[in-house]
OpenMM code with the backbone's topology and positions (N, CA, C; nanometers):
from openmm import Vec3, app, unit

residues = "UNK UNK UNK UNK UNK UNK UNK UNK UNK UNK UNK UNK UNK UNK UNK UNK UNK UNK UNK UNK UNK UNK UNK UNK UNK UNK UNK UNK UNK UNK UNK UNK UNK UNK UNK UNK UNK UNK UNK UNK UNK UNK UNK UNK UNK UNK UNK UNK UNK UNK UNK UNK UNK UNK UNK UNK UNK UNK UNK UNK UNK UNK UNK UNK UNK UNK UNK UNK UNK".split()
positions = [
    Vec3(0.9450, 0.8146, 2.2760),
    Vec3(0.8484, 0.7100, 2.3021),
    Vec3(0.8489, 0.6116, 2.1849),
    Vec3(0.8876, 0.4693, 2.1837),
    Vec3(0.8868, 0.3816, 2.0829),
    Vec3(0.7193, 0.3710, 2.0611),
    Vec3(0.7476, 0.3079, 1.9265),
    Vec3(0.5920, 0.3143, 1.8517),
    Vec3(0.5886, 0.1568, 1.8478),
    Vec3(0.4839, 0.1375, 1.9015),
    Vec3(0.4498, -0.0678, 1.9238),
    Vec3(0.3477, -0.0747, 1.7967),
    Vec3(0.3574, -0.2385, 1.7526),
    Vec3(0.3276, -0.2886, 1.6621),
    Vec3(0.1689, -0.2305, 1.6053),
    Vec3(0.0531, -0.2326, 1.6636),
    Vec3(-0.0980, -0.1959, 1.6774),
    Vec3(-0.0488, -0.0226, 1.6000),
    Vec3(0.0299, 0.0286, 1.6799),
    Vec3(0.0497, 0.1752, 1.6203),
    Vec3(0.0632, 0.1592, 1.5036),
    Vec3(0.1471, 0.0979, 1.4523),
    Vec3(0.2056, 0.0919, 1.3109),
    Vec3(0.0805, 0.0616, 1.2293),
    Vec3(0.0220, -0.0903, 1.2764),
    Vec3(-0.0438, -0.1723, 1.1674),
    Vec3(-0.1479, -0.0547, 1.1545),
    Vec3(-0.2306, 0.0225, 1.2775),
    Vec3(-0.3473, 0.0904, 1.2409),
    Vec3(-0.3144, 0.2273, 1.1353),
    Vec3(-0.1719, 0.2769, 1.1118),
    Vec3(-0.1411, 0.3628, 1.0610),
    Vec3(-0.1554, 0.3106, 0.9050),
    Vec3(-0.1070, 0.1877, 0.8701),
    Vec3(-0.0951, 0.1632, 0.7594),
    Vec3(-0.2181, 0.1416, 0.7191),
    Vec3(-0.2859, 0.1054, 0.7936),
    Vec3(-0.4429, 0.0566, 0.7525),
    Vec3(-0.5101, 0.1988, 0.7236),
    Vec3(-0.4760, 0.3452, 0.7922),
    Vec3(-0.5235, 0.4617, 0.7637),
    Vec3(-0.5231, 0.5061, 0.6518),
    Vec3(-0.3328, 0.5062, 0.6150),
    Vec3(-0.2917, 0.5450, 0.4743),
    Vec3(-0.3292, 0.4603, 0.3999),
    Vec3(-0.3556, 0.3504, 0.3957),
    Vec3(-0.4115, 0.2220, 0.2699),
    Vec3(-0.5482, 0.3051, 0.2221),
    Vec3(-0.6435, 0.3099, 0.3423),
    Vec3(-0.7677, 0.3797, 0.2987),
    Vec3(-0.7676, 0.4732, 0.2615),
    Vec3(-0.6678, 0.5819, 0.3068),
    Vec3(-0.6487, 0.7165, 0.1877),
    Vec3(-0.6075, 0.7071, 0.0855),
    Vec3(-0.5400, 0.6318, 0.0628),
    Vec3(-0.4869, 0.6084, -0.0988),
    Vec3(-0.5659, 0.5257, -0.1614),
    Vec3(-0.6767, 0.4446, -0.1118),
    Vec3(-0.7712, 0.3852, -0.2217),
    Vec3(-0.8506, 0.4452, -0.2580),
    Vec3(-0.8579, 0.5767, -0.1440),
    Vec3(-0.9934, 0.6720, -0.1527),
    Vec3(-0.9780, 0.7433, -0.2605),
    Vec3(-0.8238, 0.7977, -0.2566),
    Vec3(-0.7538, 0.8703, -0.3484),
    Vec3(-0.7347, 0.8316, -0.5055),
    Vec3(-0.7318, 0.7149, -0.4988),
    Vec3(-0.6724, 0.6565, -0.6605),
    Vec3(-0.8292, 0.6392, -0.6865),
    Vec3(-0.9463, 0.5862, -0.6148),
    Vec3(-1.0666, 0.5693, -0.6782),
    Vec3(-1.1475, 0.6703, -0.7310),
    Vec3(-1.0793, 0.8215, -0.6387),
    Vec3(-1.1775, 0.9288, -0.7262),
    Vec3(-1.1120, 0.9870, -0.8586),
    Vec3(-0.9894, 0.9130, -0.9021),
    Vec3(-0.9614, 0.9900, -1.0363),
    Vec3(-0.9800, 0.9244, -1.1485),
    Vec3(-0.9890, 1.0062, -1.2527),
    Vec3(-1.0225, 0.9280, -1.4044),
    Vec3(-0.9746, 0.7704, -1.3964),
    Vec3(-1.0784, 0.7374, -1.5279),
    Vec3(-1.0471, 0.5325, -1.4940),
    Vec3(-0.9119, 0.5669, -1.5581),
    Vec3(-0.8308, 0.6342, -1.6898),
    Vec3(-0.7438, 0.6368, -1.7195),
    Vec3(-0.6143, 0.6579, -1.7000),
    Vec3(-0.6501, 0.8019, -1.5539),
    Vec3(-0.5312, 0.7714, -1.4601),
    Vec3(-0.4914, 0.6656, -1.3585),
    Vec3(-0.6253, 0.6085, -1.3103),
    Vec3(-0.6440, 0.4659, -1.2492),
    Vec3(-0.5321, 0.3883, -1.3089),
    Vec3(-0.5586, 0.3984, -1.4257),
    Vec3(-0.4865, 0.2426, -1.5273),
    Vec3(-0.3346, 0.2801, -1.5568),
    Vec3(-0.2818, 0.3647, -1.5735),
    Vec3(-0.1319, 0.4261, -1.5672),
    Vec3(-0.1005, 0.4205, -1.4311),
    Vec3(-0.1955, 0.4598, -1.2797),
    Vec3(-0.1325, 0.4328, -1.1682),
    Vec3(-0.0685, 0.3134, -1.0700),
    Vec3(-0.1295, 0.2369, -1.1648),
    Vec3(-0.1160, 0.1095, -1.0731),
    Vec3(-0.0226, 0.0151, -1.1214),
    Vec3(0.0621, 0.0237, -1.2698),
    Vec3(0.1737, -0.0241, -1.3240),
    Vec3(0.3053, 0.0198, -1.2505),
    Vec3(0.2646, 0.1824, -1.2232),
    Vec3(0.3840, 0.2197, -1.1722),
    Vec3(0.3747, 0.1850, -1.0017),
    Vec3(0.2415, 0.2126, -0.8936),
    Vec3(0.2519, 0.1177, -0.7710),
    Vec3(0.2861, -0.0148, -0.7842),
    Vec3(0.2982, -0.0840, -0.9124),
    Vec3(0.3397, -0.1626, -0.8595),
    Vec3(0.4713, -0.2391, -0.8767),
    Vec3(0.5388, -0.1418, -0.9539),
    Vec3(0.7007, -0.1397, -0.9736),
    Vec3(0.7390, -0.1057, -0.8253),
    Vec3(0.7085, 0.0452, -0.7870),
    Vec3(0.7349, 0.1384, -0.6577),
    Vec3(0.7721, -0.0002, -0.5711),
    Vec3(0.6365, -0.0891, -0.4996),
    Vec3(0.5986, -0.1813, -0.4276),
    Vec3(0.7184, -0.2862, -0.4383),
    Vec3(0.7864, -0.3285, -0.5279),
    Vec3(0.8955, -0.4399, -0.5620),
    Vec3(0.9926, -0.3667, -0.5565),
    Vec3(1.0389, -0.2257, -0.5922),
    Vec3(1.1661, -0.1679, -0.5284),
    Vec3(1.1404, -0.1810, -0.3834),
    Vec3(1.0428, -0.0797, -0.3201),
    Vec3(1.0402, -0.1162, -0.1781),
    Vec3(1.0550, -0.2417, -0.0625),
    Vec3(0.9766, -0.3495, -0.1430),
    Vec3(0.9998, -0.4275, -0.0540),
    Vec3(1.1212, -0.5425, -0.0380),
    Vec3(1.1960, -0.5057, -0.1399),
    Vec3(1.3365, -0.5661, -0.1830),
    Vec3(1.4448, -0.5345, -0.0668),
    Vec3(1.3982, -0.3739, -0.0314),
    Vec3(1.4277, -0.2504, 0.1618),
    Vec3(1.4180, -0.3740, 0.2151),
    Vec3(1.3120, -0.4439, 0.3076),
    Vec3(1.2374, -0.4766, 0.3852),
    Vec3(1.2752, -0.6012, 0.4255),
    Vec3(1.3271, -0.6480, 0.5996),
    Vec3(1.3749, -0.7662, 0.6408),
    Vec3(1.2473, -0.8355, 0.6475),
    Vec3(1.2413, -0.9398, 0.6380),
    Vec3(1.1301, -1.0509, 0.6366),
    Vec3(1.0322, -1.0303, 0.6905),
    Vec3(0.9926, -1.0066, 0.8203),
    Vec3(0.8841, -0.9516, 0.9061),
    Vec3(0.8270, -0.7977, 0.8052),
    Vec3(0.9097, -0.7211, 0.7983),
    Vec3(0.8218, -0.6161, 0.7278),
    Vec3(0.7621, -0.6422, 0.5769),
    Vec3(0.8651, -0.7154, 0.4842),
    Vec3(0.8348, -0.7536, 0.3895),
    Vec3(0.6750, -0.8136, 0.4037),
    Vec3(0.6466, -0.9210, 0.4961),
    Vec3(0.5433, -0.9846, 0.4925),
    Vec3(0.4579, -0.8998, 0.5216),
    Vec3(0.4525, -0.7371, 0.5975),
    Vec3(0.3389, -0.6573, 0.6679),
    Vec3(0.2839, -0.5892, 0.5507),
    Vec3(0.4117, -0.5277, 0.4780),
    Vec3(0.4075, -0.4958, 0.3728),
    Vec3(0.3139, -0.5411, 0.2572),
    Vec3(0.3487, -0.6894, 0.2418),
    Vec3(0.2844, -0.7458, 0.0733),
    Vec3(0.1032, -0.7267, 0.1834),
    Vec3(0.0570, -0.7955, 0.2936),
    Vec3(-0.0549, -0.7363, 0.3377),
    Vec3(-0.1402, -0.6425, 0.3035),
    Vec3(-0.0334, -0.5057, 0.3416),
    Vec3(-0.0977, -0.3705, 0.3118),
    Vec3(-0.1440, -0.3325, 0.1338),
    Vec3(-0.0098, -0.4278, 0.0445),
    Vec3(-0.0255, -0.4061, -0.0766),
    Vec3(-0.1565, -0.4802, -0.1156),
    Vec3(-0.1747, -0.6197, -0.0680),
    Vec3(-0.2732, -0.7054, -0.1584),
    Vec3(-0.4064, -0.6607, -0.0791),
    Vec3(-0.4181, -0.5728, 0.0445),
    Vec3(-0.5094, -0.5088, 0.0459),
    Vec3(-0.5793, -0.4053, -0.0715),
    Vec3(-0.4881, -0.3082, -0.1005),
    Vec3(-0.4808, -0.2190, -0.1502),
    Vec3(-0.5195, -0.2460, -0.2860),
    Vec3(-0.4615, -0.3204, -0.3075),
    Vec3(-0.5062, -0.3722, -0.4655),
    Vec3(-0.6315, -0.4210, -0.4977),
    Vec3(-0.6880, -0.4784, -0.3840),
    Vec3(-0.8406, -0.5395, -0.3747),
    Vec3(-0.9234, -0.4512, -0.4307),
    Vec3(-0.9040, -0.3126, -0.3576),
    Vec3(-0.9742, -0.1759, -0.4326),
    Vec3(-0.9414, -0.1572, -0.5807),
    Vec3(-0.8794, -0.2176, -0.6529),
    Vec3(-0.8348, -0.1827, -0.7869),
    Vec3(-0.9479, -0.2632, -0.8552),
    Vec3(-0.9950, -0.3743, -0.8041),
    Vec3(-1.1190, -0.4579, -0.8346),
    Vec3(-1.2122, -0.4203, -0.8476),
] * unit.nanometer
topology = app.Topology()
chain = topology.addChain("A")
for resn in residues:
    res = topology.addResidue(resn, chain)
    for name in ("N", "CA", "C"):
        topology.addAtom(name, app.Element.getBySymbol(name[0]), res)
């Protein structure tokens, strides 16, 4: 069964919220070491990524980062 677009986006939107949930309950100090290296990870990855995903992608990231605020 192919997986349509809504599948995807709501998945990423799941894991986004687990991982902000995740990075917000640990020390501010691991906070501050985690997010140098997400955001190396994030520029290898999306370097992968043909144009359409690239763009779904930086989305999910500059979401994600909002929580770092």
């Amino acid at each position: 069964m192919p997986t349509d677009l809504q599948t995807l986006q709501g998945e990423v939107i799941a894991l986004r919220c687990c991982l902000a949930a995740l990075l917000s309950s640990l020390p501010q100090d691991i906070q501050q070491q985690t997010w140098p290296t997400f955001e190396r990870l994030t520029e290898l990855m999306r370097d992968q990524l043909p144009p359409a995903g690239a763009a779904a992608f930086d989305r999910a990231v500059t979401s994600l980062t909002a929580f770092r605020e």
